[in-house]
N, C-alpha and C positions, 0 to 999 in steps of 0.2 A: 718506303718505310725504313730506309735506312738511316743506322743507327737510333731508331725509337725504343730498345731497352729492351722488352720481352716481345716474344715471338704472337703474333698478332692472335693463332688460339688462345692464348693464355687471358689475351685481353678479350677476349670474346667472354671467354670462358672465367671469365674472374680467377685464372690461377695463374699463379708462377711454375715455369716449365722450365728445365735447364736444354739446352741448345742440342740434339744429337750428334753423334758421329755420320759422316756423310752418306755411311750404307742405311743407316737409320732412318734417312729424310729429312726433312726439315727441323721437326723438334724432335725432345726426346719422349720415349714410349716409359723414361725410367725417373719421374718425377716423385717425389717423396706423397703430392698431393693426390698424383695417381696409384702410388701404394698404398695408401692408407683407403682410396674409395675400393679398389681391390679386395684388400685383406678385409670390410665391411663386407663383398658381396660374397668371400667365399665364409665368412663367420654366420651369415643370416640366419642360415638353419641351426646353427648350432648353439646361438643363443634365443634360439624359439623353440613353443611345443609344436612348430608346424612338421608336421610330416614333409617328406619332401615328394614335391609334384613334378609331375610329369610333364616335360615342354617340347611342345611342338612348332615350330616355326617353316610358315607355309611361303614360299618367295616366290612370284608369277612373272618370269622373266621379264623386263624391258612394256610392263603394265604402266598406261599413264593414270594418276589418279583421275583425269575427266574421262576417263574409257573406262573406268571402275564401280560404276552405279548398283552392277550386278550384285556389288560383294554387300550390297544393304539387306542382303536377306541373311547375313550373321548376326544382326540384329535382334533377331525372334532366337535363336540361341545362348544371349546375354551376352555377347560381343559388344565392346567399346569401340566407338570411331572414335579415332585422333581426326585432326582438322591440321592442315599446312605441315604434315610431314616430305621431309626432303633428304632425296639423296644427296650423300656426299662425294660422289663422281656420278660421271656419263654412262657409265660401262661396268661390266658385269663385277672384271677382277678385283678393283679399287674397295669395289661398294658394297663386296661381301663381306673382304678384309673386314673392312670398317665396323660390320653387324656384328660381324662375329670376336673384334678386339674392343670397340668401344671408343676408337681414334678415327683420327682422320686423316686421307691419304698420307699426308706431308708428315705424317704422325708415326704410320706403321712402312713406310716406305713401298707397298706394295702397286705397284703400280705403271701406266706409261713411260716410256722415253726413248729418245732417237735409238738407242742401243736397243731395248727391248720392246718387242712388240707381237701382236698374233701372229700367232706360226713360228717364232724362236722360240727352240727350248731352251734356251739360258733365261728365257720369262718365266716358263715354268718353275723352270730349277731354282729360280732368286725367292722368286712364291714360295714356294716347297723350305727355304730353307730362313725367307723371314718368319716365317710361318711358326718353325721351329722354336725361332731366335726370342721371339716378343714374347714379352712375361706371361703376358696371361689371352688367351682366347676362350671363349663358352663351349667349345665342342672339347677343347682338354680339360677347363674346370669339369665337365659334368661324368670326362670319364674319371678324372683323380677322385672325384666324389661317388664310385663305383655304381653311376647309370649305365641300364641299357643304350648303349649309343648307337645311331642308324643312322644312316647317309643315302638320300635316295636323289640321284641330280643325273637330269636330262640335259647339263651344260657340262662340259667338257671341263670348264676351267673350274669347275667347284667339284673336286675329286681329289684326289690324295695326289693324283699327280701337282698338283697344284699347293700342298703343302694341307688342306681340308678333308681331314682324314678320323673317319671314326671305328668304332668295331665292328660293323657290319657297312659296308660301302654298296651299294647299288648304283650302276651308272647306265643310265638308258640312250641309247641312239635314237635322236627324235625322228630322223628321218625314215629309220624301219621301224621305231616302234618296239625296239628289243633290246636285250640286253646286253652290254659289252663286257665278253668275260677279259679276267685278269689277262690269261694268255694275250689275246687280243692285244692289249695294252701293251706289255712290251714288245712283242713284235714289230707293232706300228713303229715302237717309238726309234728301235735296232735298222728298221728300213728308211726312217726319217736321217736316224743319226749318219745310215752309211750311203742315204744320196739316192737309192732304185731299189727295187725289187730285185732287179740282176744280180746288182752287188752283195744284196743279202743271200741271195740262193749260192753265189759264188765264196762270199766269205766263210759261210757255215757248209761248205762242201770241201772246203779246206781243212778245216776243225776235224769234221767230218761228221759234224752234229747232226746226223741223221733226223732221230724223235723231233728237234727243233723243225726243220725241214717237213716232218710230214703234219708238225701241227700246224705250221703255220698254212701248208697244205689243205689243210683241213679247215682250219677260218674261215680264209679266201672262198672255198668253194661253198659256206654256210653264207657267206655275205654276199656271194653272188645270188643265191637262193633267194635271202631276204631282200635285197634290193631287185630280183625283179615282183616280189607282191610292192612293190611302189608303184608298178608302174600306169596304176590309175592317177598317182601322183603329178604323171606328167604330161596327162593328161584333161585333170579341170585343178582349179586352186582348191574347190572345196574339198577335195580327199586330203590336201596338203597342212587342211586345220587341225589336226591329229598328229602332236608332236613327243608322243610318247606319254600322256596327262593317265587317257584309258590303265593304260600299262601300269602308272604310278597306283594309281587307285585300289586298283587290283592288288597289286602287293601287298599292299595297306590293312586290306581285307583278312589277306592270309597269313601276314610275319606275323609272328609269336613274338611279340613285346613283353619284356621283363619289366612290371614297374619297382621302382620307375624309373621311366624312360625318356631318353631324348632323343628328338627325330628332327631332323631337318631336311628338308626338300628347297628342292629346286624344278619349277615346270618353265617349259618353252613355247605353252601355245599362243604368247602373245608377241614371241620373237618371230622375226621373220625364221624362212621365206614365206611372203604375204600373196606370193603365186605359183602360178606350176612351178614343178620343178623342171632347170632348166634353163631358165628367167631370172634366177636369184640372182647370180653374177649380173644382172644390168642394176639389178637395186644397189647392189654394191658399188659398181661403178657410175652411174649419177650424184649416188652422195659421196663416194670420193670429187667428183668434179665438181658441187657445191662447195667442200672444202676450198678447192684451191683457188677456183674465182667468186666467190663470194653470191652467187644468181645461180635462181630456180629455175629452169625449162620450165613453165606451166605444164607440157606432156610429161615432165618426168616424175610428175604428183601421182600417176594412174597406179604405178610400183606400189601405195600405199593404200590406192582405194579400199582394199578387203581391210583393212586394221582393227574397224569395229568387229569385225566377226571375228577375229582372231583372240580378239579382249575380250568379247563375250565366252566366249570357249576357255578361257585361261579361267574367267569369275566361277563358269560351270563348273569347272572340275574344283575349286576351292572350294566349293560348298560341298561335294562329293565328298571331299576328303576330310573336311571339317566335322560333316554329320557321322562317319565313317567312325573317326577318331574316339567321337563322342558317344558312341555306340560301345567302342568298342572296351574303353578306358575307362577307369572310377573319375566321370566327367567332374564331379564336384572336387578333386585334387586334381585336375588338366588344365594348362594353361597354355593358350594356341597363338600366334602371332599369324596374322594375314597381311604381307607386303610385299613391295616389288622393288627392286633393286635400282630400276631407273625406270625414266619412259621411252620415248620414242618421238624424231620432229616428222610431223609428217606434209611438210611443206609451210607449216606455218612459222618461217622464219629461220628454216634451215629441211636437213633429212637424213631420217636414219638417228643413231644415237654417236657420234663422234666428233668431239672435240666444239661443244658447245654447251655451255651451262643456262640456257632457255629453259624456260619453265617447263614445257613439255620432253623436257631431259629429266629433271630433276624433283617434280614434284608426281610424291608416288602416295598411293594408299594405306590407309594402317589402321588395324583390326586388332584388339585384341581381349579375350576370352580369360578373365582371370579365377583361378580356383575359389570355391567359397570360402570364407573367412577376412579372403586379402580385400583391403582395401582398392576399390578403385582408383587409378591414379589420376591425379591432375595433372592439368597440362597448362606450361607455358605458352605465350604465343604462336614460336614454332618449336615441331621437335624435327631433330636429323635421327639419321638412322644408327649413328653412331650411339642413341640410348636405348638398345634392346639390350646389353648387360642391364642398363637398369630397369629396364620391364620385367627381369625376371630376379630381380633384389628383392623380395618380399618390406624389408626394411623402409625401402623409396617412396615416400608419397607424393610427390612431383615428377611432372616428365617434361623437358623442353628447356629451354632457354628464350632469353629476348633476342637474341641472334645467334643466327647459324649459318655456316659457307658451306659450299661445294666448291671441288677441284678439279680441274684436267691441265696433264699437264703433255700433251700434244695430239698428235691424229694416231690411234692403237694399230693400222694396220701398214704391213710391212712396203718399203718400197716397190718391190715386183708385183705386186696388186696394183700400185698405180700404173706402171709401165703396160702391165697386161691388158688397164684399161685405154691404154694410147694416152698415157695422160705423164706428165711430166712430174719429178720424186717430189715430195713435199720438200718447200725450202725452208731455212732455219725458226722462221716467224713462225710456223703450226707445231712447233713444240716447245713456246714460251708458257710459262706455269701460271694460269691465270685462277683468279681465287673470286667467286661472288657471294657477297654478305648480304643473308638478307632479316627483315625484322618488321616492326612492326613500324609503318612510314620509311621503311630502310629500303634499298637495294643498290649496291655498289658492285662494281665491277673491277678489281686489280690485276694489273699485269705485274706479277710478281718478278719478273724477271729483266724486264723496263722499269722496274720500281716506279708506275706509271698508271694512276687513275682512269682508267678508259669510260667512263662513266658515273655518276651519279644520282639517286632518283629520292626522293621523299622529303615529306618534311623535317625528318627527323637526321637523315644522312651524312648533312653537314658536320654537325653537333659528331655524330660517330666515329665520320673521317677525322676530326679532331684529335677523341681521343686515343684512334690507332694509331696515329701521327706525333702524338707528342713527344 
């Protein structure tokens, strides 16, 4: 696509975008077209007599839409399905960005690359500080518009450490099922930053930070406590479907929500680990070793056999918390969103969710429950998830487009994962920026980086690639 004029969102997207700065990503997040749909969504209420409602957005980690059948019982609740909603990354970080800015990776810049990856905290720290940077996200509109804001995420990377930060934060350890206090946090992060535990007990014995010393003291020996009630964990997979959802619920029951309010969650019972604990690290490392040579072991599919019951568990607790809500909230002003951030391959043409935009990566479920008054919204062909700012526009009476891409823009986990798996570091090619379009008759495949069509499928595709190309 070099030299074709505007930046191929734009052509998706029928707008003119001006180019970013390179910490930016690919295009810019500072489009005149993009201020002006802005400055509509944060006016809505205020040129209407709606009161303002209360939104909850429910995300079931790493859920595929065909593992999703459960969530048809939102239905009997007045719950909208969308049809062909798709993420727009593989993975957890990209595709929260995206819900919660309204862009797309190459858009908000948050995301993979050879520099950054899980387990670096300069990943975090970039997160945490585009985060900052981008004009506008829903978890700051809705606190500038003075909601109760609540943060309840049983994934690590949708937390304030991550730049996902509201007035009341809940972060749940899915493996104990408890809560990670703040303390906690920086601790980890002072023993990550200074390399052991040794060196932590030695650094702050120099200081002579005592109190630090005897809280983190004190942690360690609560985490020891809580990690041995796992240890049914690691001994059958089915105690291990319990990834902290229980816990979520619970709170839900008891917080004291000011409306109105906005709540966002994050569950992980449809993330792995999909067996005992103990065995996770093989699931990991098999689909690192799919990455690098391109083949399945047929043995290495069994890492995935539980997946249905893990999806079923993830649906369970969304209706728990859905009826919950609606219990508990003036349901006729609540408007609820039910989706998942990606999927999962579970051998059907890869594994695991890393650096593959397959449909069982990227086609997820979407629900959602709009207050009385509001119009139901229509829908284009397909919608990305990149339009929940506008599910919750009151103004918007369309959702989707005739085309939408998804991005990954190399393999998310760090070098010494590979090595530990006996497996050699990924080489330059798994962190090429590859982009698929897809639509109605459409699905294209770009290697953005080879400026190089790796594929093409439909009737209509050709005619497309044209006019990205021109």
């Amino acid at each position: 696509m070099t030299g074709c004029g505007r930046p191929y969102s734009a052509r998706l997207r029928g707008e003119e975008r001006t180019h970013a700065k390179p910490s930016g990503g690919y295009w810019s997040s500072t489009s005149d077209t993009a201020k002006r749909r802005r400055r509509r969504s944060y006016a809505a209420y205020a040129t209407s007599d709606m009161p303002k409602p209360n939104i909850v957005i429910i995300v079931l980690d790493t859920l595929r839409e065909d593992h999703a059948q459960g969530l048809d019982r939102l239905l009997d609740y007045g719950f909208v399905k969308y049809q062909n909603a798709t993420a727009p990354a593989p993975w957890t970080l990209p595709s929260h960005a995206s819900m919660l800015t309204g862009l797309y990776p190459s858009e908000h810049g948050i995301h993979e690359t050879k520099e950054l990856r899980i387990g670096s905290e300069e990943l975090l720290g970039y997160s945490r500080l585009r985060m900052s940077a981008l004009e506008y996200n829903i978890l700051q509109k809705y606190k500038d518009e003075n909601y109760d804001t609540v943060l309840i995420s049983a994934n690590s990377f949708i937390s304030p450490w991550a730049g996902f930060e509201a007035n009341r934060n809940i972060i749940i350890d899915p493996i104990t099922s408890s809560i990670v206090a703040d303390d906690a946090i920086s601790i980890d992060e002072e023993v990550k930053k200074l390399g052991s535990r040794a060196n932590f007990i030695l650094f702050n014995l120099r200081k002579k930070d005592i109190p630090k010393l005897l809280k983190a003291a004190q942690i360690y020996l609560i985490r020891r406590i809580r990690r041995l009630k796992t240890f049914p964990k690691y001994i059958s997979e089915r105690f291990v479907r319990e990834k902290g959802g229980s816990l979520a619920v619970s709170l839900v029951k008891t917080l004291r929500l000011e409306e109105p309010f906005f709540l966002f969650m994050n569950l992980m019972e449809s993330h792995n680990p999909y067996t005992r604990l103990g065995e996770d690290k093989k699931l990991i490392c098999v689909a690192l070793k799919w990455v690098l040579t391109g083949s399945i072991d047929p043995r290495d599919v069994r890492f995935w056999r539980t997946y249905p019951h893990h999806a079923e568990r993830a649906t369970r607790r969304a209706i728990e918390l859905a009826t919950t809500i609606l219990q508990k909230a003036d349901r006729s002003n609540t408007l609820i969103i039910v989706t998942s951030d990606h999927g999962e391959l579970l051998g059907d043409g890869g594994l695991h969710h890393i650096y593959s935009l397959k449909d069982g990566n990227i086609r997820v479920p979407l629900y959602v429950k709009y207050p009385e008054g509001w119009k139901k919204k229509k829908q284009k062909p397909y919608i990305s998830l990149t339009d929940i700012p506008k599910i919750l526009d009151p103004s918007t009476d369309t959702l989707g487009s005739d085309l939408v891409i998804a991005e990954t823009f190399g393999v998310q986990h760090p070098d010494h994962l590979f090595q530990e798996c006996g497996l050699e570091k990924p080489p330059a090619d798994l962190f090429y920026h590859k982009i698929r379009i897809l639509g109605n008759k459409v699905d294209i495949l770009f290697n953005k980086t080879l400026e190089d069509v790796e594929y093409v499928k439909g009737e209509r595709a050709q005619e497309v690639l044209r006019k990205l190309l021109h």
